[in-house]
C-alpha positions, 0 to 999 in steps of 0.5 A: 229241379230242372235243366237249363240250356246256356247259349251264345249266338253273335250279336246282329246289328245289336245284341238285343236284336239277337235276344229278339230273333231267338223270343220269335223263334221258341217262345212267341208262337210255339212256347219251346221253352222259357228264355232269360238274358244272361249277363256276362261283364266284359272280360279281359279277353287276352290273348287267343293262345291263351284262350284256347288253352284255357277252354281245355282248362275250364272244361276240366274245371266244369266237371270237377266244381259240378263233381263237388257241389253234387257232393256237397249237395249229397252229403247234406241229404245223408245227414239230414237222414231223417228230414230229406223233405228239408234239404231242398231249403237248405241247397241255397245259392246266395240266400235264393232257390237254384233257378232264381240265382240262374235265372237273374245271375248277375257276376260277383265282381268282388269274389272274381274281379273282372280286371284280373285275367280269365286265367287268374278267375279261374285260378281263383275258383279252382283254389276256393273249390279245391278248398271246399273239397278238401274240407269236406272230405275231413269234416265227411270223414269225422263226422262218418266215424262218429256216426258209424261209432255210435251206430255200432253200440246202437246195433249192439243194444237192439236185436236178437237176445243171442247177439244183443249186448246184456247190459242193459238188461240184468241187473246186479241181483239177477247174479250171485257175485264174489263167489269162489264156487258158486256163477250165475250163467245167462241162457237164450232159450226159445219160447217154444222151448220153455216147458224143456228148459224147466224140466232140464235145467237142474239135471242139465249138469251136476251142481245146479242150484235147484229153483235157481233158474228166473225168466229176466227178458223176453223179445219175439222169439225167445227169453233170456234166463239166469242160472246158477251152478258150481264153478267146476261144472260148466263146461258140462253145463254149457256142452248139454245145454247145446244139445238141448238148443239152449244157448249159453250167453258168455257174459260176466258182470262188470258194473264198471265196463257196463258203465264205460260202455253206456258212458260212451253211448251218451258221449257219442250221441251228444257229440253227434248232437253238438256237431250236426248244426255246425255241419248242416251250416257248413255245407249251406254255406259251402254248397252256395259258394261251390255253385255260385263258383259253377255257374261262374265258370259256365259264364267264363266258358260262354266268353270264352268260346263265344270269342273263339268262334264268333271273334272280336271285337267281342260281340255277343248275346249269352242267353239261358233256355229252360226247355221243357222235357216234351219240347226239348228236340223240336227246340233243338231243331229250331235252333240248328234252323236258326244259328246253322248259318254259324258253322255249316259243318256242325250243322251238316253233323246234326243233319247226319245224326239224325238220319243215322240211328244209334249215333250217340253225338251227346257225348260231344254236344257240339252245336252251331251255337255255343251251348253249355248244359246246366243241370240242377237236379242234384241229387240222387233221390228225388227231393 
């Protein structure tokens, strides 16, 4: 994944005279980075009130469609949680990788008419990322809690024998049921604690069943044992068992909610089964419709300030650098050399910048030439 600088310069004598100037300077001799055209068809231009008000709009616009497809392009790699290595074939634009669909990107004139105004484009592109927003926040949603649900009882069934649910553990014979005296109590003691439990168990309190005590489970650290005393002497049972560190388990069995509960866990696994290939579908698709709609917008702000600057008749080369990290401030000095003949005050900025340590200028990027940031590296975690 990678960066892409989009830029404008006006047309010379002819566009493709200005292509040819910038090859010359950072691709024929000194490899700075790696050009392509970028075709933008002829908009209707309108008028400059309106244009100027619509730059302010489509910066607006940039950030939040970019906001949107970083969050589409994230969620898919929190729900591909066990294949990440997968989500980088999933993040699509119209069926090709990221860098291909910039590099050869031609506009979809049926999604965004051209004889509509700049205005209505970008209203159109508003609307549909606005939608595909709104969508995901609900889908996101849904699919969050049924996640979350099941990871729940998953926690519930794992873990320590002081926490972890029982119930798939005992078993119906593990208990004397129906009893108007007699209940059988489940104790969590240590292993180191073993020997103790055998010789305290039946004096713990009055009216243990003598040889009633069976090991049912064991994990790492200690083991889950059954009891059996009368009714009235359990709160003396439980108050020494504690004394002793054994640990009486409040559990009573209920076939029927131990049902429900394992009932639950199928029901929710099969409906995060069920809804998992709809999903991954859903943000393919919606991912490529948001992007495509960003890189749209970025050939919307290029006209549109390349109008603004260089004026009409409307009279310039869009072009797309793919610089390499290493060569990244020596490119931008060769186009501040090249385009500074453009607008001597930018280029009178850059040279104070430079000499002027600490001057941060990156948060208004304002160059000579039109020049709008692409950055593909969508995710947070290297993919």
């Amino acid at each position: 994944m990678t960066e892409f600088w989009l830029i404008s310069a006006p047309g010379e004598k002819t566009c493709q005279q200005t292509w040819d100037k910038l090859m010359g300077a950072t691709t024929r001799t000194n490899n700075l980075s790696t050009n392509h055209k970028f075709s933008i068809p002829d908009l209707k231009v309108g008028t400059l009130d309106v244009l100027v008000g619509l730059s302010d709009e489509l910066a607006k616009l940039d950030s939040f469609v970019e906001s949107v497809v970083k969050k589409v392009a994230q969620y898919m790699a929190d729900v591909l949680e066990d294949s990440r290595d997968k989500v980088q074939e999933n993040l699509l634009a119209n069926g090709v990788d990221l860098v291909t669909y910039i590099t050869r990107f031609q506009w979809d004139m049926a999604k965004y008419p051209i004889k509509q105004s700049l205005k209505n484009i970008s209203e159109i592109i508003s609307k549909q990322v606005t939608q595909i927003d709104n969508d995901l926040k609900a889908r996101a949603s849904a699919y969050n809690n049924l996640k979350g649900n099941l990871q729940n009882l998953e926690r519930k069934n794992a873990g320590s024998l002081l926490t972890r649910s029982l119930a798939d553990i005992v078993k119906k014979e593990d208990f004397v049921l129906d009893s108007e005296y007699l209940i059988t109590m489940l104790v969590v003691v240590p292993k180191t604690n073993y020997p103790d439990w055998q010789k305290t168990y039946e004096t713990l309190a009055e009216m243990v069943v003598p040889r009633s005590s069976n090991l049912l489970f064991e994990d790492s650290d200690s083991g889950l044992f059954s009891v059996t005393l009368f009714r009235k002497a359990i709160d003396d049972f439980k108050h020494k068992a504690r004394e002793n560190k054994f640990t009486v388990r409040d559990f009573q069995y209920n076939e029927e909610e131990m049902k429900a509960d394992k009932e639950e866990m199928t029901r929710l696994s099969t409906d995060k089964k069920k809804q998992f290939g709809p999903l991954v579908r859903w943000l393919k698709v919606n991912f490529s419709e948001a992007f495509i709609a960003w890189i749209h917008i970025k050939a919307l702000r290029v006209f549109v300030e390349s109008v603004l600057r260089y004026g009409l008749p409307v009279n310039f080369q869009a072009m797309l650098l793919q610089p390499s990290k290493k060569t990244m401030k020596k490119l931008r000095e060769v186009l501040n050399d090249l385009y500074k003949h453009l607008d001597s005050s930018a280029a009178a900025i850059i040279d104070s910048a430079m000499d002027i340590p600490g001057l941060n200028l990156s948060q208004q990027e304002y160059y000579p030439y039109v020049y709008y940031k692409i950055d593909c590296n969508l995710l947070d975690f290297k993919v």
